[in-house]
Structure formats: structure tokens, C-alpha cells
C-alpha positions as CSV (number, residue, x, y, z in Angstrom):
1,X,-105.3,192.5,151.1
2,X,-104.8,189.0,149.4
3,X,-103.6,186.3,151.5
4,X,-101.9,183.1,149.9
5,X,-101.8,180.0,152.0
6,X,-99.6,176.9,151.2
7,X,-99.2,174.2,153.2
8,X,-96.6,175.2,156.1
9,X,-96.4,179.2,155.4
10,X,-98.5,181.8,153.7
11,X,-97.9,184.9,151.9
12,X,-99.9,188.3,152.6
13,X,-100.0,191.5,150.2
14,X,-101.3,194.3,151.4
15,X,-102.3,197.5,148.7
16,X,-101.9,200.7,151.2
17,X,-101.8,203.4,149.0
18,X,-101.8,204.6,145.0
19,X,-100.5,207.1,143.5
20,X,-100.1,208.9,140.3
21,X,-96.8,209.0,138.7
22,X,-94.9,208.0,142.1
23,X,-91.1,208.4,141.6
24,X,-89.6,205.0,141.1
25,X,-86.1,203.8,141.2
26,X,-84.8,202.7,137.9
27,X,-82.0,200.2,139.8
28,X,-85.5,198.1,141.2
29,X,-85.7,197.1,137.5
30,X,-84.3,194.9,135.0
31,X,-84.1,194.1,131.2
32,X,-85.2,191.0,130.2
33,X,-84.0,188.0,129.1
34,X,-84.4,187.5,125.7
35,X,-83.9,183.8,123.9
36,X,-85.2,182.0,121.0
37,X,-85.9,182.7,117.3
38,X,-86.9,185.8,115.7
39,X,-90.5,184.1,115.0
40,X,-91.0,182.8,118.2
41,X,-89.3,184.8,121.5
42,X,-89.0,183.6,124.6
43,X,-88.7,186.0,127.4
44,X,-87.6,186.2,130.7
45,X,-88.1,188.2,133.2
46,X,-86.8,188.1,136.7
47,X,-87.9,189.6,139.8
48,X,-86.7,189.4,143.6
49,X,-90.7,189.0,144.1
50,X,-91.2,186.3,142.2
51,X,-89.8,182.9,142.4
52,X,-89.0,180.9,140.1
53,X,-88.5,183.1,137.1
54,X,-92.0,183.7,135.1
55,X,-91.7,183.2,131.7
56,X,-93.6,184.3,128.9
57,X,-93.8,183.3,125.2
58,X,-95.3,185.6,122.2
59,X,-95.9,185.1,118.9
60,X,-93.8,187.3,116.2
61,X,-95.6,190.7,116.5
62,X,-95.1,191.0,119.9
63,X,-92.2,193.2,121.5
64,X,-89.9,191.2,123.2
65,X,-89.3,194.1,125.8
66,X,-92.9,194.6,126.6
67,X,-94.7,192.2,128.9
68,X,-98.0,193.2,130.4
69,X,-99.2,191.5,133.6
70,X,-103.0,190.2,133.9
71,X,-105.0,192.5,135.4
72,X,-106.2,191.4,139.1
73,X,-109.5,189.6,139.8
74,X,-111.5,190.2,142.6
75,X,-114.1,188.1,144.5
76,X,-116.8,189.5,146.5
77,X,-116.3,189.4,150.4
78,X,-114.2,188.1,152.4
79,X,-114.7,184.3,150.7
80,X,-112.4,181.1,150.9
81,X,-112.8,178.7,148.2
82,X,-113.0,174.8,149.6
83,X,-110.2,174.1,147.4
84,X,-108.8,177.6,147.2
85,X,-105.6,178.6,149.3
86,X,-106.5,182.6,148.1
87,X,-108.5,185.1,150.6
88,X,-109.6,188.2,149.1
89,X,-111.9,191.3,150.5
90,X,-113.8,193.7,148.5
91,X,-113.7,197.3,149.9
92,X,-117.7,198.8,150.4
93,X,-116.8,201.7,150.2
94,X,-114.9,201.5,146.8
95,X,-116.7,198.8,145.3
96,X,-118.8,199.3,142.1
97,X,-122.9,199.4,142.9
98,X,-122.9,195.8,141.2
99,X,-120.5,194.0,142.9
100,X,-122.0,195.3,146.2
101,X,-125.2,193.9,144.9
102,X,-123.2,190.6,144.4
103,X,-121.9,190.8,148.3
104,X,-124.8,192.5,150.1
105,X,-128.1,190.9,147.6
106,X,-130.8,192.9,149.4
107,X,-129.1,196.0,147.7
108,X,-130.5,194.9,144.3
109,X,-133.7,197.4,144.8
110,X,-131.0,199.8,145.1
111,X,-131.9,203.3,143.2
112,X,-128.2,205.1,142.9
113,X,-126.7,208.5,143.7
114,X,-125.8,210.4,141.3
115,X,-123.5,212.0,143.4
116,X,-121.4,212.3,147.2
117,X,-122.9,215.5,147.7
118,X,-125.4,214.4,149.9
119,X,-123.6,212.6,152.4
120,X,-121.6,215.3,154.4
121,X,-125.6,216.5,156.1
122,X,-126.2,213.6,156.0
123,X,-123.9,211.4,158.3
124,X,-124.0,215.1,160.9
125,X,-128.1,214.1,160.6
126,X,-127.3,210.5,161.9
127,X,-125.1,211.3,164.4
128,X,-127.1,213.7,165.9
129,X,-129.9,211.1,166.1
130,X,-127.8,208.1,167.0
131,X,-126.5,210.8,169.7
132,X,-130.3,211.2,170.9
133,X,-131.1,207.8,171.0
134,X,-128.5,206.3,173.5
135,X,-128.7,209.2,176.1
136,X,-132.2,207.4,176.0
137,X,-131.2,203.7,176.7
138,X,-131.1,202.9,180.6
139,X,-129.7,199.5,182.1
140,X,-131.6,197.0,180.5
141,X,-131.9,193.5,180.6
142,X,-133.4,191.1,178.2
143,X,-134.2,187.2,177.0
144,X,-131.7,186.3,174.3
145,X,-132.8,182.9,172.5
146,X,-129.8,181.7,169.9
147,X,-130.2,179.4,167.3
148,X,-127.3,177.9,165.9
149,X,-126.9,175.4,162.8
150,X,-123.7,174.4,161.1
151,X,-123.9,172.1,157.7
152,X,-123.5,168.8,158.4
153,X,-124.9,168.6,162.1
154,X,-127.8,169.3,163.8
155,X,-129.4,172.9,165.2
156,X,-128.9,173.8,168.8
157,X,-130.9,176.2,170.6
158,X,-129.4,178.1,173.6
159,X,-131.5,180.7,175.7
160,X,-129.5,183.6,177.9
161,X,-129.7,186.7,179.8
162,X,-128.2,189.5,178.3
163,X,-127.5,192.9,180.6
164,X,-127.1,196.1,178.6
165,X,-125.5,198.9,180.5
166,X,-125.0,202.5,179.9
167,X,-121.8,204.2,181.2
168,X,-122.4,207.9,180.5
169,X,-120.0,210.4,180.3
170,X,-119.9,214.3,179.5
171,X,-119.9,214.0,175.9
172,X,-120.9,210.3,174.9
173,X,-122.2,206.9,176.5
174,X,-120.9,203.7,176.1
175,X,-122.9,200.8,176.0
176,X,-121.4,197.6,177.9
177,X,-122.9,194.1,176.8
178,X,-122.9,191.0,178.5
179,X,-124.0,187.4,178.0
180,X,-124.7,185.0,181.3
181,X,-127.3,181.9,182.1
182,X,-130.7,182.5,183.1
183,X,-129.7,181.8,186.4
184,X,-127.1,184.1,186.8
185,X,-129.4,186.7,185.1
186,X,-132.5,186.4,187.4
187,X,-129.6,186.1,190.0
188,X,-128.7,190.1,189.1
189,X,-131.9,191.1,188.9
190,X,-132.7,190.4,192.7
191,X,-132.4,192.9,195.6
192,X,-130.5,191.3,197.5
193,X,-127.5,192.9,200.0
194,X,-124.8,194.7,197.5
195,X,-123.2,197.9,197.4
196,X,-124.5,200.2,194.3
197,X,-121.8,200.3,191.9
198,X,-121.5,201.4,188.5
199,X,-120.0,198.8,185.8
200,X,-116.4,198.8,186.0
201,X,-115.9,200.7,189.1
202,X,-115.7,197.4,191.3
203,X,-114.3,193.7,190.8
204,X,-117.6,192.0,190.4
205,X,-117.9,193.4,187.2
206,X,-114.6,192.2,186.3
207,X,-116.1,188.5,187.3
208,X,-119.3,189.3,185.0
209,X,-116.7,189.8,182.1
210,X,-114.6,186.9,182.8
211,X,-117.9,184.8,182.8
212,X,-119.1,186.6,179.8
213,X,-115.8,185.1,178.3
214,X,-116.5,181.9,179.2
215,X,-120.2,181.2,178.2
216,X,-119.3,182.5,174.9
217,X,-116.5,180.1,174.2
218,X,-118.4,177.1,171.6
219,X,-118.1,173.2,172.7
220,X,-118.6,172.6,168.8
221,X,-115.1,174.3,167.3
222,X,-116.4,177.5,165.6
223,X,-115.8,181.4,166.8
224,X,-116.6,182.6,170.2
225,X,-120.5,183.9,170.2
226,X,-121.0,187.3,168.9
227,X,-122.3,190.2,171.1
228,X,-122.2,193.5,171.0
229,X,-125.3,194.6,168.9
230,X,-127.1,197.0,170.5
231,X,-124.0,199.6,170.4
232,X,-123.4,198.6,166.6
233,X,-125.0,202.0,165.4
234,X,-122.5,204.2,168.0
235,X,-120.0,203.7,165.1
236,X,-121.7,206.5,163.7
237,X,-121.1,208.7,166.6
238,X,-120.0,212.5,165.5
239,X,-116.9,211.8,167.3
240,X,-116.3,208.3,166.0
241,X,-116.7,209.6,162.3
242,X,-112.8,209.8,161.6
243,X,-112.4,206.4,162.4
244,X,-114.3,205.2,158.9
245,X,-114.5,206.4,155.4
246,X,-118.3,206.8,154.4
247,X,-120.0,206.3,150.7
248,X,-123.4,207.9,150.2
249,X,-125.2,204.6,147.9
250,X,-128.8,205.6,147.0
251,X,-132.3,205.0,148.4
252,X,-133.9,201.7,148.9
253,X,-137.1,200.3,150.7
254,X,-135.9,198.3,153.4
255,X,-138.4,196.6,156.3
256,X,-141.2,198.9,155.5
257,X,-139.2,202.4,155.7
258,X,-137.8,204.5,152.8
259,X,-134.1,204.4,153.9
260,X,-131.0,206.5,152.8
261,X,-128.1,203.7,152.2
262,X,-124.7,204.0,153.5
263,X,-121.6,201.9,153.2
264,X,-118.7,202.0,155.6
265,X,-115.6,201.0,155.8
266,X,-113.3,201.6,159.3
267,X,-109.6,202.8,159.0
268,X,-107.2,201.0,161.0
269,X,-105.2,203.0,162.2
270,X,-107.7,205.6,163.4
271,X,-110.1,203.0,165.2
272,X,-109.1,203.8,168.7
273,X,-111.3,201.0,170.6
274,X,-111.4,197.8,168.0
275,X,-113.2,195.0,168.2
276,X,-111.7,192.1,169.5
277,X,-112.4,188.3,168.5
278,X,-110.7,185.3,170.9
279,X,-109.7,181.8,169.2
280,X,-107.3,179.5,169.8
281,X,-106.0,181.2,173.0
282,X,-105.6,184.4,170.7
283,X,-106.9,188.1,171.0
284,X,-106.6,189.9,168.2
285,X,-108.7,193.1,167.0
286,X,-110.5,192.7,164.1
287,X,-111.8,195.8,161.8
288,X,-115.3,195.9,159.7
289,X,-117.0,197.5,156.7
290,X,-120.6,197.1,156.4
291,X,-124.2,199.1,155.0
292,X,-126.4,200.6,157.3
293,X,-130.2,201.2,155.8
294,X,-131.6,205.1,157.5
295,X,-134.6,206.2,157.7
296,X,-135.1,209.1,155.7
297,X,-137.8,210.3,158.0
298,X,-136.3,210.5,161.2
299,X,-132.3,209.2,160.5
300,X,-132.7,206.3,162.8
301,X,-130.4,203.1,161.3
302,X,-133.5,200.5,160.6
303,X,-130.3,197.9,159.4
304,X,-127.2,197.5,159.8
305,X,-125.3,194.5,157.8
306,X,-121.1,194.4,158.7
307,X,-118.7,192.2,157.3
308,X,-114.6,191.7,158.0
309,X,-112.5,194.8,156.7
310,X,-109.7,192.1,155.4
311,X,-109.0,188.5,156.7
312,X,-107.6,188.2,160.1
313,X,-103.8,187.5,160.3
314,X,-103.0,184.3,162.0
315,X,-106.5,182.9,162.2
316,X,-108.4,180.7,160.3
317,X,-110.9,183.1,160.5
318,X,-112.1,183.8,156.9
319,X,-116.0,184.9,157.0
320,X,-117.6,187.2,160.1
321,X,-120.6,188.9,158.4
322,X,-123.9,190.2,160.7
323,X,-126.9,191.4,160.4
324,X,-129.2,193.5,162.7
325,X,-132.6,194.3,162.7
326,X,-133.9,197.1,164.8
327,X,-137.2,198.3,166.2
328,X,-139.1,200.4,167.9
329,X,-139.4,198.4,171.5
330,X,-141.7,199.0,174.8
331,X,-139.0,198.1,177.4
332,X,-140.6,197.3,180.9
333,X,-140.6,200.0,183.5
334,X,-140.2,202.6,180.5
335,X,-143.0,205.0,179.6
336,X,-140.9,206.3,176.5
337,X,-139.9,203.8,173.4
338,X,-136.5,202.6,172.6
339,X,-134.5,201.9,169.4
340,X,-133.3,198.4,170.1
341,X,-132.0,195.4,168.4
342,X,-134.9,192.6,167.6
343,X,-133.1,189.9,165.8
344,X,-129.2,189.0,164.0
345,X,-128.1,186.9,162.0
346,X,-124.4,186.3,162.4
347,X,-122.3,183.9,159.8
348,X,-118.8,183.0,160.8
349,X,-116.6,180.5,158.8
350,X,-113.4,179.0,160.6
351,X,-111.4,175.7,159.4
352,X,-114.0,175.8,156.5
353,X,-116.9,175.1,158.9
354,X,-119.9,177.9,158.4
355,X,-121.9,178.8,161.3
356,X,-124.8,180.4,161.1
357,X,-126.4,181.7,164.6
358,X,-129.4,183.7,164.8
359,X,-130.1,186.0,167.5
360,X,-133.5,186.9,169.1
361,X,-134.1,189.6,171.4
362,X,-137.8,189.6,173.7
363,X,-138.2,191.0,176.7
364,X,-136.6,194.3,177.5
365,X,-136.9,195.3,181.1
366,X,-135.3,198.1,183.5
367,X,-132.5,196.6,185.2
368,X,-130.9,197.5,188.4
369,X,-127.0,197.7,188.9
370,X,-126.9,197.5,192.8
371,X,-127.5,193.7,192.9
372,X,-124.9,191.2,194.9
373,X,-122.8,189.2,191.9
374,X,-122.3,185.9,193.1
375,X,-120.8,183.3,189.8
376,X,-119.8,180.1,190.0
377,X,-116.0,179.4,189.6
């Protein structure tokens, strides 16, 4: 996808599909113009996609009735230029190893694969694991401390309670995230009078996501805050597999673990529960690539970096990148270990403003869902 922005409209082209020798219809074309002297031709050639006409001049030797476009340049990630009106995304999962390197730089210890061969056992080895792990995760609760600094004004710190909850089902189990005050958080955790409920079986969960939605709403003009992290591996779910495309990169040391590396990139129209971002009174969903760093010991995801699939239409949302750590965590109330996030770095850049929020996680505890949910309006 490139997107060209002018002033008071913009222009979006969108590559869907190649192919080789596709039939074309010899009426979509013209001859071109041709003017001038023998020694020096002018040519022009007219398009309904192009406007005005592009002209081109040659020197003798060149055939008037061959003209050869550029070929395209690409820039790595989604970037935006200060004083470029051009947006253009680099695919992971088609990419060349260097400029990946170029995009993601902790790939530059990167030892390559020879081949894809590898990667069928191995994405049925990670979703067996990512499997195991969440039918481990309970209801938790945590501290949440975020850091946030944008260039050109000073850092704020902002600390949180941050509920996650597990909705299991037959086959899978869905991990529900939520963001609230300190008050409201030691507020939940009390025993006080309230009907056991599971999330999203009763209206007081509905409140806890409406006031989710509000505390993550910035007073200083960037993105809503990110959430969402802890369920960032489920993406490679057995039965959420068909909604990416999957590229088998090498081995690397990453965080003290000899990691198997593998990009993703999600395919729209397959991704049947997409992430959402909210600005400017607009919901619209929002697709990712990213690299996720395995352990070749066990096939737990030690890192997972993501990054926008393409820009988002009608938002001046250009840059949404994070990055999450996970560990090995002794959650209160828990004889057993858990695989949880520790710390994310998230970089958003809207209007041309960069954010930069970092996310640290302390504190895991068991936490009760029968507790009476009273928020302020």
C-alpha cells in the first residue's frame, strides 16, 4: 500500500495480487505520442492514471516506442517523512533479511535459514505450547506503571490496575484485558456483596469496558493507550494460523535463550476478530505484522515485536510498533509459574508527534471475579 497525501485529498494504491503473464486488454493501451527531431524525440505518453501527461525525452539511440518506468523504492516500516506526503509499509514476511535488519535492528545477530522447510513443525510446536500455556493463566490482576515521553515535552508517569481474565471455552480461552485506577482496582479486589459472574455475562462488565475506554483516552493528543499484551502470543493459536502468513527467519540469541525467529504477517480478510484502535471519534480495525523470538527449548515466545500491516485509512495514524518482553512470573496465590508479560515498549506516531510509552508489569496476584463493580460516572 502507498498512500499519497496532498493538501485537501489523498490518493491510496493498493498491490493485491501478481501474476505471471495475466491476460491484458490491448484497448487499456495506447501508442505514444511522438514529436521532435530525429536526434532528439520527445515522447508522450498518456494515461487515464496519470494526470497531466508524463513526458519523456531520450537521446538518439533510444526507441521512441519504448519507455521504461523507474522501478519502485521502498522504505522500511510504516515511516512518514516530516516533509514527506508518501506512506509506505514493508511486508515481514516478504522482505529481504537486510531490510528486516533495517526495520527490526535487534535482528542483526540474525544466523539465516537456508530454507522454509522447517517452519510447518514448527509453528504446530508453538501452538501446542501457546495452547498449554493459557489453559494455565487464571484471573489475574496486576500493578501496571506507564511511562510516557513525547519529543519536545516532558515524561509523565501514570500507575494502574490492570485485570486479566480468562474466558474458557471447549477448544480455546480468550484472554480479556482491562485498564482502571488503583482505586477502582483495589475496589474489585474486595469481597464485598456481588453476584459471581463471569466477564461478559452481566452489565457491570459492560461498565468496566466503557471505563476501560475512557482512562485510555490521552489528555496530550496522541493514540489511545495500548493494551492487550498478555494475549499477544494467542495469534499463534492452531486455530488462528489461517489468519497470517508465516516466514521461518533463522536462529538468534535473544534475552539469554537460543530462539527460533518468526515473522508474521496477518491477512485481512481472514482475521476474524481485529484489533481495533479509537481516534478522533473513529473505530476502525487495524491489522499487524511483526517477529516473534521462540525458544528452541521449550517453544515458548520470549519476544514478540509487531508493527502496522499498512497505514490506517482515514487516520493520521502513521507508526504503531510494540514490543513485549516475557518471563517466567510467580503470580500470588499460584503454586505453578506463569508465562507473562514484564515490560513493552509501544511507539505510536500521529499528526507527526511520536510517543513513546513504556509499560511495566509487577505484581501478579489471583484475582476474584465475584466482586460488586461500583465506577464513577
Amino acid at each position: 500500500m502507498v498512500v499519497q497525501r496532498g493538501d485537501n485529498s489523498s490518493l491510496t494504491s493498493i498491490l493485491r495480487e501478481v501474476g505471471i503473464n495475466a491476460p491484458i486488454d490491448d484497448a487499456r493501451f495506447q501508442a505514444p505520442k511522438i514529436s521532435g527531431t530525429r536526434e532528439k524525440p520527445q515522447v508522450f505518453v498518456e494515461s487515464p492514471l496519470l494526470r497531466p501527461e508524463v513526458r519523456a525525452e531520450g537521446p538518439s539511440s533510444v526507441q521512441p516506442s519504448k519507455v521504461e518506468a523507474a522501478p519502485p523504492v521502498t522504505v522500511p516500516e510504516t515511516h512518514a517523512a516530516p516533509d514527506s506526503k508518501y506512506l509506505v509499509t514493508t511486508n515481514f514476511v516478504s522482505s529481504s533479511i537486510a531490510e528486516l535488519q533495517l526495520i527490526v535492528p535487534e535482528l542483526k545477530d540474525l544466523k539465516t535459514a537456508d530454507d522454509q522447510q522447517a517452519l510447518p513443525a514448527l509453528l504446530d510446536k508453538i501452538g501446542d505450547r501457546t495452547l498449554e500455556l493459557s489453559r494455565k493463566i487464571p484471573n489475574l490482576i496486576c500493578h501496571e506503571e506507564i511511562v510516557e515521553t513525547q519529543r519536545g515535552t516532558r515524561t509523565t508517569r501514570e500507575n494502574f490496575s490492570y485485570p486479566i481474565l480468562a474466558r474458557r471455552s471447549k477448544d480455546a480461552v480468550t484472554l480479556e484485558e482491562y485498564r482502571v485506577d488503583l482505586k477502582t482496582g483495589a475496589m474489585l479486589e474486595t469481597d464485598d456483596a456481588g453476584t459471581p459472574s463471569a466477564p461478559g455475562s452481566s452489565s457491570r462488565w459492560d461498565e468496566l469496558a466503557r471505563a476501560n475506554q475512557r482512562i485510555n483516552v490521552r489528555t496530550t493528543g496522541g493514540p489511545p493507550l495500548s493494551q492487550g499484551f498478555a494475549s499477544m502470543w494467542l495469534r499463534f493459536y492452531p486455530s488462528n494460523r489461517a489468519e497470517s502468513t508465516f516466514r521461518y527467519l533463522g536462529l538468534q540469541k535473544m534475552d539469554g535463550h537460543q530462539t527460533l525467529v518468526v515473522a508474521f504477517a496477518q491477512k485481512p480478510g481472514s482475521v476474524r476478530l481485529p484489533a481495533e484502535v479509537r481516534l478522533e471519534d473513529k473505530s476502525l480495525p487495524i491489522y499487524y505484522q511483526g517477529i516473534a523470538w521462540v525458544d528452541a527449548s521449550d517453544f515458548r515466545i520470549v519476544r514478540l515485536r509487531t508493527a502496522l500491516l499498512s497505514p490506517v485509512a482515514d487516520l493520521p495514524l502513521t507508526q504503531l510498533t510494540a514490543e513485549v518482553r516475557f518471563a517466567d512470573t510467580q503470580a500470588t496465590g499460584f503454586a505453578s509459574r506463569l508465562w507473562l508479560p514484564r515490560e513493552v515498549v509501544v511507539i505510536s506516531q500521529v499528526n507527526r508527534l511520536t510517543f513513546h510509552d513504556k509499560h511495566s508489569y509487577s505484581n501478579y496476584r489471583s484475582f476474584q471475579t465475584h466482586a460488586k463493580i461500583l465506577l464513577n460516572p
